[in-house]
N, C-alpha and C positions, 0 to 999 in steps of 0.2 A: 463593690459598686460596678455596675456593668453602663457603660459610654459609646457611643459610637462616634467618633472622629472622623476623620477627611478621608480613611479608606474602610471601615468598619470597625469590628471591635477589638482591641487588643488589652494584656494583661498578661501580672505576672503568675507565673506557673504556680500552681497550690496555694495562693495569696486571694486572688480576683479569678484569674482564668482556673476554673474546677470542674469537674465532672458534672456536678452541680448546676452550676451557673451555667457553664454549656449545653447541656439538656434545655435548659428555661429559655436559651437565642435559639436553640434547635425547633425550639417546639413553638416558638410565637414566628419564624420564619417559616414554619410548615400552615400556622395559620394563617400566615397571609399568602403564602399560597391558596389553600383553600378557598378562602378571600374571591381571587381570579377565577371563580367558578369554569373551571377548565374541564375540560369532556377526560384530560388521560394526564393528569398532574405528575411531574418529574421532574427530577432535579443529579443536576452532576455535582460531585463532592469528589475534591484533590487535596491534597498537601503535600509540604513540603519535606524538607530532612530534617527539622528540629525534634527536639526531645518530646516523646510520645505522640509526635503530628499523627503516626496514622493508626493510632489508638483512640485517638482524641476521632479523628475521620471518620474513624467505625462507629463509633457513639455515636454522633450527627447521624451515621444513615441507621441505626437502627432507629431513631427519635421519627425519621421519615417514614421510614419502612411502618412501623405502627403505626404512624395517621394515613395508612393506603395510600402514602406518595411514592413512586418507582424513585428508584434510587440508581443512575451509574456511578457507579464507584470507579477510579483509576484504581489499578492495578497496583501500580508502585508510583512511588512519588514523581510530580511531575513540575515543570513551571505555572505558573498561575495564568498565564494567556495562553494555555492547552486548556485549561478550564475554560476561561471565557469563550473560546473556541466550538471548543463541543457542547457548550450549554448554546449556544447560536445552531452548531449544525444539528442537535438531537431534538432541538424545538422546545427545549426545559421550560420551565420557568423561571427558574433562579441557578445559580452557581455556587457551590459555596467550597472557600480554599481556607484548609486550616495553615495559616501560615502568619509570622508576626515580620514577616520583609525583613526589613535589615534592625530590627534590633536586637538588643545585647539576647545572650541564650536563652534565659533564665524568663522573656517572656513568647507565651505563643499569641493567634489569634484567632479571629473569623472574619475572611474575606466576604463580600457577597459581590456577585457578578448579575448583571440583568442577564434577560433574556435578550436583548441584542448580539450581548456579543462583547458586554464590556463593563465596566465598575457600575453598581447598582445607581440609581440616582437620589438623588436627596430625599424627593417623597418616597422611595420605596423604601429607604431605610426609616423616614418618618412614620411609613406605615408598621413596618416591622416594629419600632421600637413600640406603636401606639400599642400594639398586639401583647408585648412583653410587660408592661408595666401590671396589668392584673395580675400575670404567674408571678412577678415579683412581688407581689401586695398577697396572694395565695396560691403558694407553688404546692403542685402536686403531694399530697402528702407519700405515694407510693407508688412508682416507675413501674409500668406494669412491659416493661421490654423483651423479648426474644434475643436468644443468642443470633448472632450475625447469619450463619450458617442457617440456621432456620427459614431468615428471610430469605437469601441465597436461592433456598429450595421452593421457595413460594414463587419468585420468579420476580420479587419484590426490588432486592439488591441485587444488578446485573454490574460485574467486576467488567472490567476491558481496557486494553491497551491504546494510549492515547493519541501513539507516536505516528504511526501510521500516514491517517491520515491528515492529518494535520501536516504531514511530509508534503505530504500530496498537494493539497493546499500552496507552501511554499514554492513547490517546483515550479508553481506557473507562474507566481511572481518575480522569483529572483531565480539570476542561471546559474544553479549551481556548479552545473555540467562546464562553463567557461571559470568559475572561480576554482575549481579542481585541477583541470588545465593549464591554470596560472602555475602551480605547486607554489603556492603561497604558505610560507612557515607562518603558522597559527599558535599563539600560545594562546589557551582558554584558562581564567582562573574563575571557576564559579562560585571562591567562596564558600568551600563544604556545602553550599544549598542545589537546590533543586536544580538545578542548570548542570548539574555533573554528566559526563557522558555526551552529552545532546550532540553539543558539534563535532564532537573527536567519530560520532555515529556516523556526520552525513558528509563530512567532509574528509580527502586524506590529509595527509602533513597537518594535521591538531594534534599538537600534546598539551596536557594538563598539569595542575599546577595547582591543589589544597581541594583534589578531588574525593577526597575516601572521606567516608561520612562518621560526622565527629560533630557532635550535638552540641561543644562548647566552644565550637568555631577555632579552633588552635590557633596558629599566632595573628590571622587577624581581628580574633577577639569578640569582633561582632561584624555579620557578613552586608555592609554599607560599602561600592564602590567609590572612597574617599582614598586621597593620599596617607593619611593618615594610616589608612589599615589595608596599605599595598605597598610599602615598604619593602617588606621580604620581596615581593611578586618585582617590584620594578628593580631591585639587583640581581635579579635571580636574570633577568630578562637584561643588563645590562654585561652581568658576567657570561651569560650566555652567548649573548655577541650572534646569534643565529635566528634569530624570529624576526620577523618583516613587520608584522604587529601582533597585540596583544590585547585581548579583549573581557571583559570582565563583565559579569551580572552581579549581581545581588541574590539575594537568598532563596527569595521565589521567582528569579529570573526573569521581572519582567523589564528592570532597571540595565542601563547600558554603561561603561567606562570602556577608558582606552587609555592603552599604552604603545608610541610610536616604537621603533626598531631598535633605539637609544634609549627604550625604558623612560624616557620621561611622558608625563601623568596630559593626558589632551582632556580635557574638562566640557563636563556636558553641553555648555555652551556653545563651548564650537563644535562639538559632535551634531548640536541642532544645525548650526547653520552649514554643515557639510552635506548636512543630509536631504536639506532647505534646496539648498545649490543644487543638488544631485539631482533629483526629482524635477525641479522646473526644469533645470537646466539638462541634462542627459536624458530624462526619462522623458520630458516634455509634459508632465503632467499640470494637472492645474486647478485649481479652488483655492479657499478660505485658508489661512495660516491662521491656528489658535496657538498662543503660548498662557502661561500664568505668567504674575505680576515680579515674580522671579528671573526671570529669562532674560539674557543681555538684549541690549538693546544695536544691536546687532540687525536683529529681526526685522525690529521698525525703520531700521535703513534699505534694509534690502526687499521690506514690502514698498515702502516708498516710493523707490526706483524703478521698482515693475510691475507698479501699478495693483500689488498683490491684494485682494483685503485680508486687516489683522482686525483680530478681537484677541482681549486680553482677559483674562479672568481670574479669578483669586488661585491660590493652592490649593492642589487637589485635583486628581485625574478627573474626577467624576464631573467636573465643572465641564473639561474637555470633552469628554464624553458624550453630553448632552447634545452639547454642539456639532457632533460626527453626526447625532443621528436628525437631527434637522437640516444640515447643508452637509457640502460634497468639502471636504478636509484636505486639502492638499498636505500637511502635515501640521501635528499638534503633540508638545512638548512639554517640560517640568524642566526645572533649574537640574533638578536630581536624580536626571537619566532616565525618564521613562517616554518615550515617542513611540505617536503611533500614525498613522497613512489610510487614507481614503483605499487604498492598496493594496491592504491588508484589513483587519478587524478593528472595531473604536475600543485598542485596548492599547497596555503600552506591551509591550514587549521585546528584550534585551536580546533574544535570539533572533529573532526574522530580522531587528535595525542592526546586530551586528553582522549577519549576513549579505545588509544591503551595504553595510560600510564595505564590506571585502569585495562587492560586486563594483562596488566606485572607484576602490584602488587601483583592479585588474581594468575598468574600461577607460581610465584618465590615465594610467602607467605612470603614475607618481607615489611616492610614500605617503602616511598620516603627518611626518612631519611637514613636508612639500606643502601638501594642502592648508596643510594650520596657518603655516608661514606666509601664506597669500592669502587668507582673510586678514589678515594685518594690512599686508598692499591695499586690499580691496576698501578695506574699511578705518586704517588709522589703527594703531591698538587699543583694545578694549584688555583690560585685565579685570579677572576676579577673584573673591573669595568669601567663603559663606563660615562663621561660627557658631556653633553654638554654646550657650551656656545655663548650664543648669542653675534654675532659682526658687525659689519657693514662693504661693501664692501672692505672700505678701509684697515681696521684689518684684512679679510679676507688674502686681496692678499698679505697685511705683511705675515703673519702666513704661507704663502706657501713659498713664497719667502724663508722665513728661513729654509725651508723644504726641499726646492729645494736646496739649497747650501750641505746638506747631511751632518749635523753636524757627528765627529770623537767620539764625547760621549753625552749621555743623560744624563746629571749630571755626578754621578758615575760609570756608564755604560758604558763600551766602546762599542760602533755601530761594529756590528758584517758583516751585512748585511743589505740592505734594498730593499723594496718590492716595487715597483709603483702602481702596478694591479690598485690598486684607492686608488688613498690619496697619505701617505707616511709612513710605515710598519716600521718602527725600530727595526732588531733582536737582541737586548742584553743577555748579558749568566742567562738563568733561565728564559726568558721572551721579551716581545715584546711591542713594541709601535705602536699606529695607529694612525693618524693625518687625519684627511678627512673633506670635507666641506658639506654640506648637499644638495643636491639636488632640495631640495624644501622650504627651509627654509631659515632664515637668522641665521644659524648654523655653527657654527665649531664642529663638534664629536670628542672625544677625547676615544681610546680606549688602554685599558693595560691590561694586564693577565702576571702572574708572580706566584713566588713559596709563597707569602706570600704576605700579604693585606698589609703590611708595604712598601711595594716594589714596589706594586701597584701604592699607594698613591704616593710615591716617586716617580715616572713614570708621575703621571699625576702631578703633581706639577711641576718637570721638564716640560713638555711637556708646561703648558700656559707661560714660557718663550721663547719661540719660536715663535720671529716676531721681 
């Protein structure tokens, strides 16, 4: 069965995701190309380090390359917001990143990127799907494709290097030139994915850390910046005793974590709000803060106090996305590390915000722990913690069902309010509840943020009685 979820399609390898099946997303995404009656139709196609991404990458553009779509192809694998990137600066139409982000190995995917500059939006993927439902009702009886190298020579498939400019790009946003200067010890763990290399390229004093490409993600298992599966990385980083900080992506790099100079784990949360801070406050910039329905609440105090506007929106980049390209973004965020800046491109990207974090370090001459430690001052502590757990349809639709009735207390907590946007939002005094089903997974997400990890915990313990 082929789905599109909250970032495109994903599946597992020789199961759902096939040669097959990816021919049939190739070829109804090339038709809605078509579609945009466009004078010189083209499209950029990346992936990542998972198993056959760029076999799987070559297939997509030969699928293009036969419906006389121009095709650049990256070179070698790259992050996913280099695609979003050069599908904005080449004037594409679409993007498309073979990559399944952070989950387990054994599944890949297909991203799609607008022609902005950033995740497709819901009707473009509504049009695309509209377009695939026939090949799926009657697929091609017989692929009539060219070898790669064919198109190559036709002038169809143009291979190139991504890195460049998209360099180029950064230099005028962030100083690199003063974060070098600093000699800031950098450990980079990109997670065996796409993010390998990049910073240890542009920056000196980067060393790396699960960089050699290894398609079953070795001891992190699967490449998601959680604690969970940065264990190894925050002792390595604790016995080490020598890195200032430590910065992690995700698989396709466009995802952010951190780890301060004592190895323990600074959570995307307050990665948002450091970066929130930084920007108004250092950079002086100014617009719309978008976060999803995810996101501490944090946010809403510090847009509060200065006057900031918030719009909140479900999960899912693509919701923020939208919103980049109708107002000006001072920043916009996900519970799960991916922010992006009126600054930069409406994508998220793990490399340019860890970049901007090491540029805030060097111009405030404080550590990530310094700064963590005074959103506390500033704001009271906020703690969080997000679970998830695996369930089956039928536990699903308990789980909501109990949801849906709008219990009057979460254990001890009397239900203040509650939120739909996506899921089901429980405001209790001092903290909140999140209830949501995953999109692309067979997942229930359980999300809490409260004044104290006891409280927390008590939240999500209450919470998996609900069904």
């Amino acid at each position: 069965m082929i789905r599109f979820g909250t970032d495109g399609w994903r599946g597992v390898i020789a199961y759902d995701f096939t040669v097959e099946n990816l021919r049939l997303v190739s070829l109804a995404t090339a038709h809605y190309v078509h579609s945009l009656q466009l004078k010189y139709p083209a499209v950029v196609i990346g992936y990542d380090t998972r198993f056959l991404s760029r076999e799987f990458a070559h297939e997509v553009a030969r699928v293009f390359s036969e419906e006389n779509i121009v095709v650049h192809l990256m070179e070698s694998f790259a992050p996913t917001p280099l695609v979003s990137f050069h599908t904005k600066q080449k004037g594409a139409a679409v993007g498309v990143v073979i990559t399944a982000s952070h989950n387990p190995p054994y599944y890949n995917g297909f991203k799609v990127r607008g022609s902005f500059g950033g995740p497709a939006t819901p009707e473009q993927i509504a049009e695309i799907e509209k377009h695939l439902q026939p090949l799926l009702r009657k697929p091609p009886k017989r692929w009539k494709l060219k070898q790669l190298e064919e198109y190559v020579d036709a002038n169809l498939v143009r291979p190139f290097d991504p890195r460049e400019s998209y360099l180029r790009h950064v230099r005028k946003k962030v100083d690199l030139e003063l974060i070098g200067q600093a000699h800031l010890r950098v450990l980079h763990d990109p997670m065996y994915g796409a993010g390998i290399g990049f910073l240890r390229s542009i920056l000196p004093n980067v060393e790396e850390i699960h960089a050699e490409l290894n398609p079953n993600f070795g001891e992190v298992g699967q490449p998601e910046p959680i604690p969970e599966r940065l264990r190894a990385t925050m002792e390595h980083v604790r016995r080490a005793k020598r890195y200032d900080i430590c910065l992690i992506t995700d698989g396709d790099a466009d995802r952010l974590a951190a780890l301060d100079h004592e190895g323990t784990y600074v959570d995307s949360q307050r990665l948002f709000m450091l970066l929130l801070k930084y920007l108004y406050e250092d950079k002086r910039r100014r617009g719309t803060v978008v976060k999803t329905v995810s996101v501490t609440s944090m946010v809403d105090l510090y847009c509060q106090r200065n006057d900031i506007p918030l719009v909140v929106t479900p999960v899912g980049f693509k919701h923020i996305a939208r919103i980049m390209q109708e107002q000006r973004v001072l920043l916009g965020g996900e519970e799960s590390g991916g922010f992006a800046s009126v600054i930069h491109i409406p994508e998220r990207d793990g490399i340019f915000c860890g970049l901007l974090l090491l540029e805030m370090l060097v111009r405030r001459q404080k550590s990530l722990k310094q700064l963590s430690q005074e959103l506390d001052e500033e704001f009271g502590p906020h703690r969080y913690r997000r679970v998830d757990v695996v369930v089956t349809d039928r536990e699903k639709a308990a789980i909501l069902r109990a949801c849906a009735k709008r219990p009057a207390r979460i254990g001890r907590y009397p239900v203040e309010h509650v939120d739909t946007t996506d899921g089901y939002k429980f405001f209790v005094p001092g903290g909140w509840l999140l209830v949501r089903p995953s999109g692309t997974e067979p997942l229930v997400r359980y999300y809490a943020e409260g004044h104290s990890l006891a409280m927390v915990n008590e939240l999500l313990e209450e919470a998996r009685k609900l069904r």
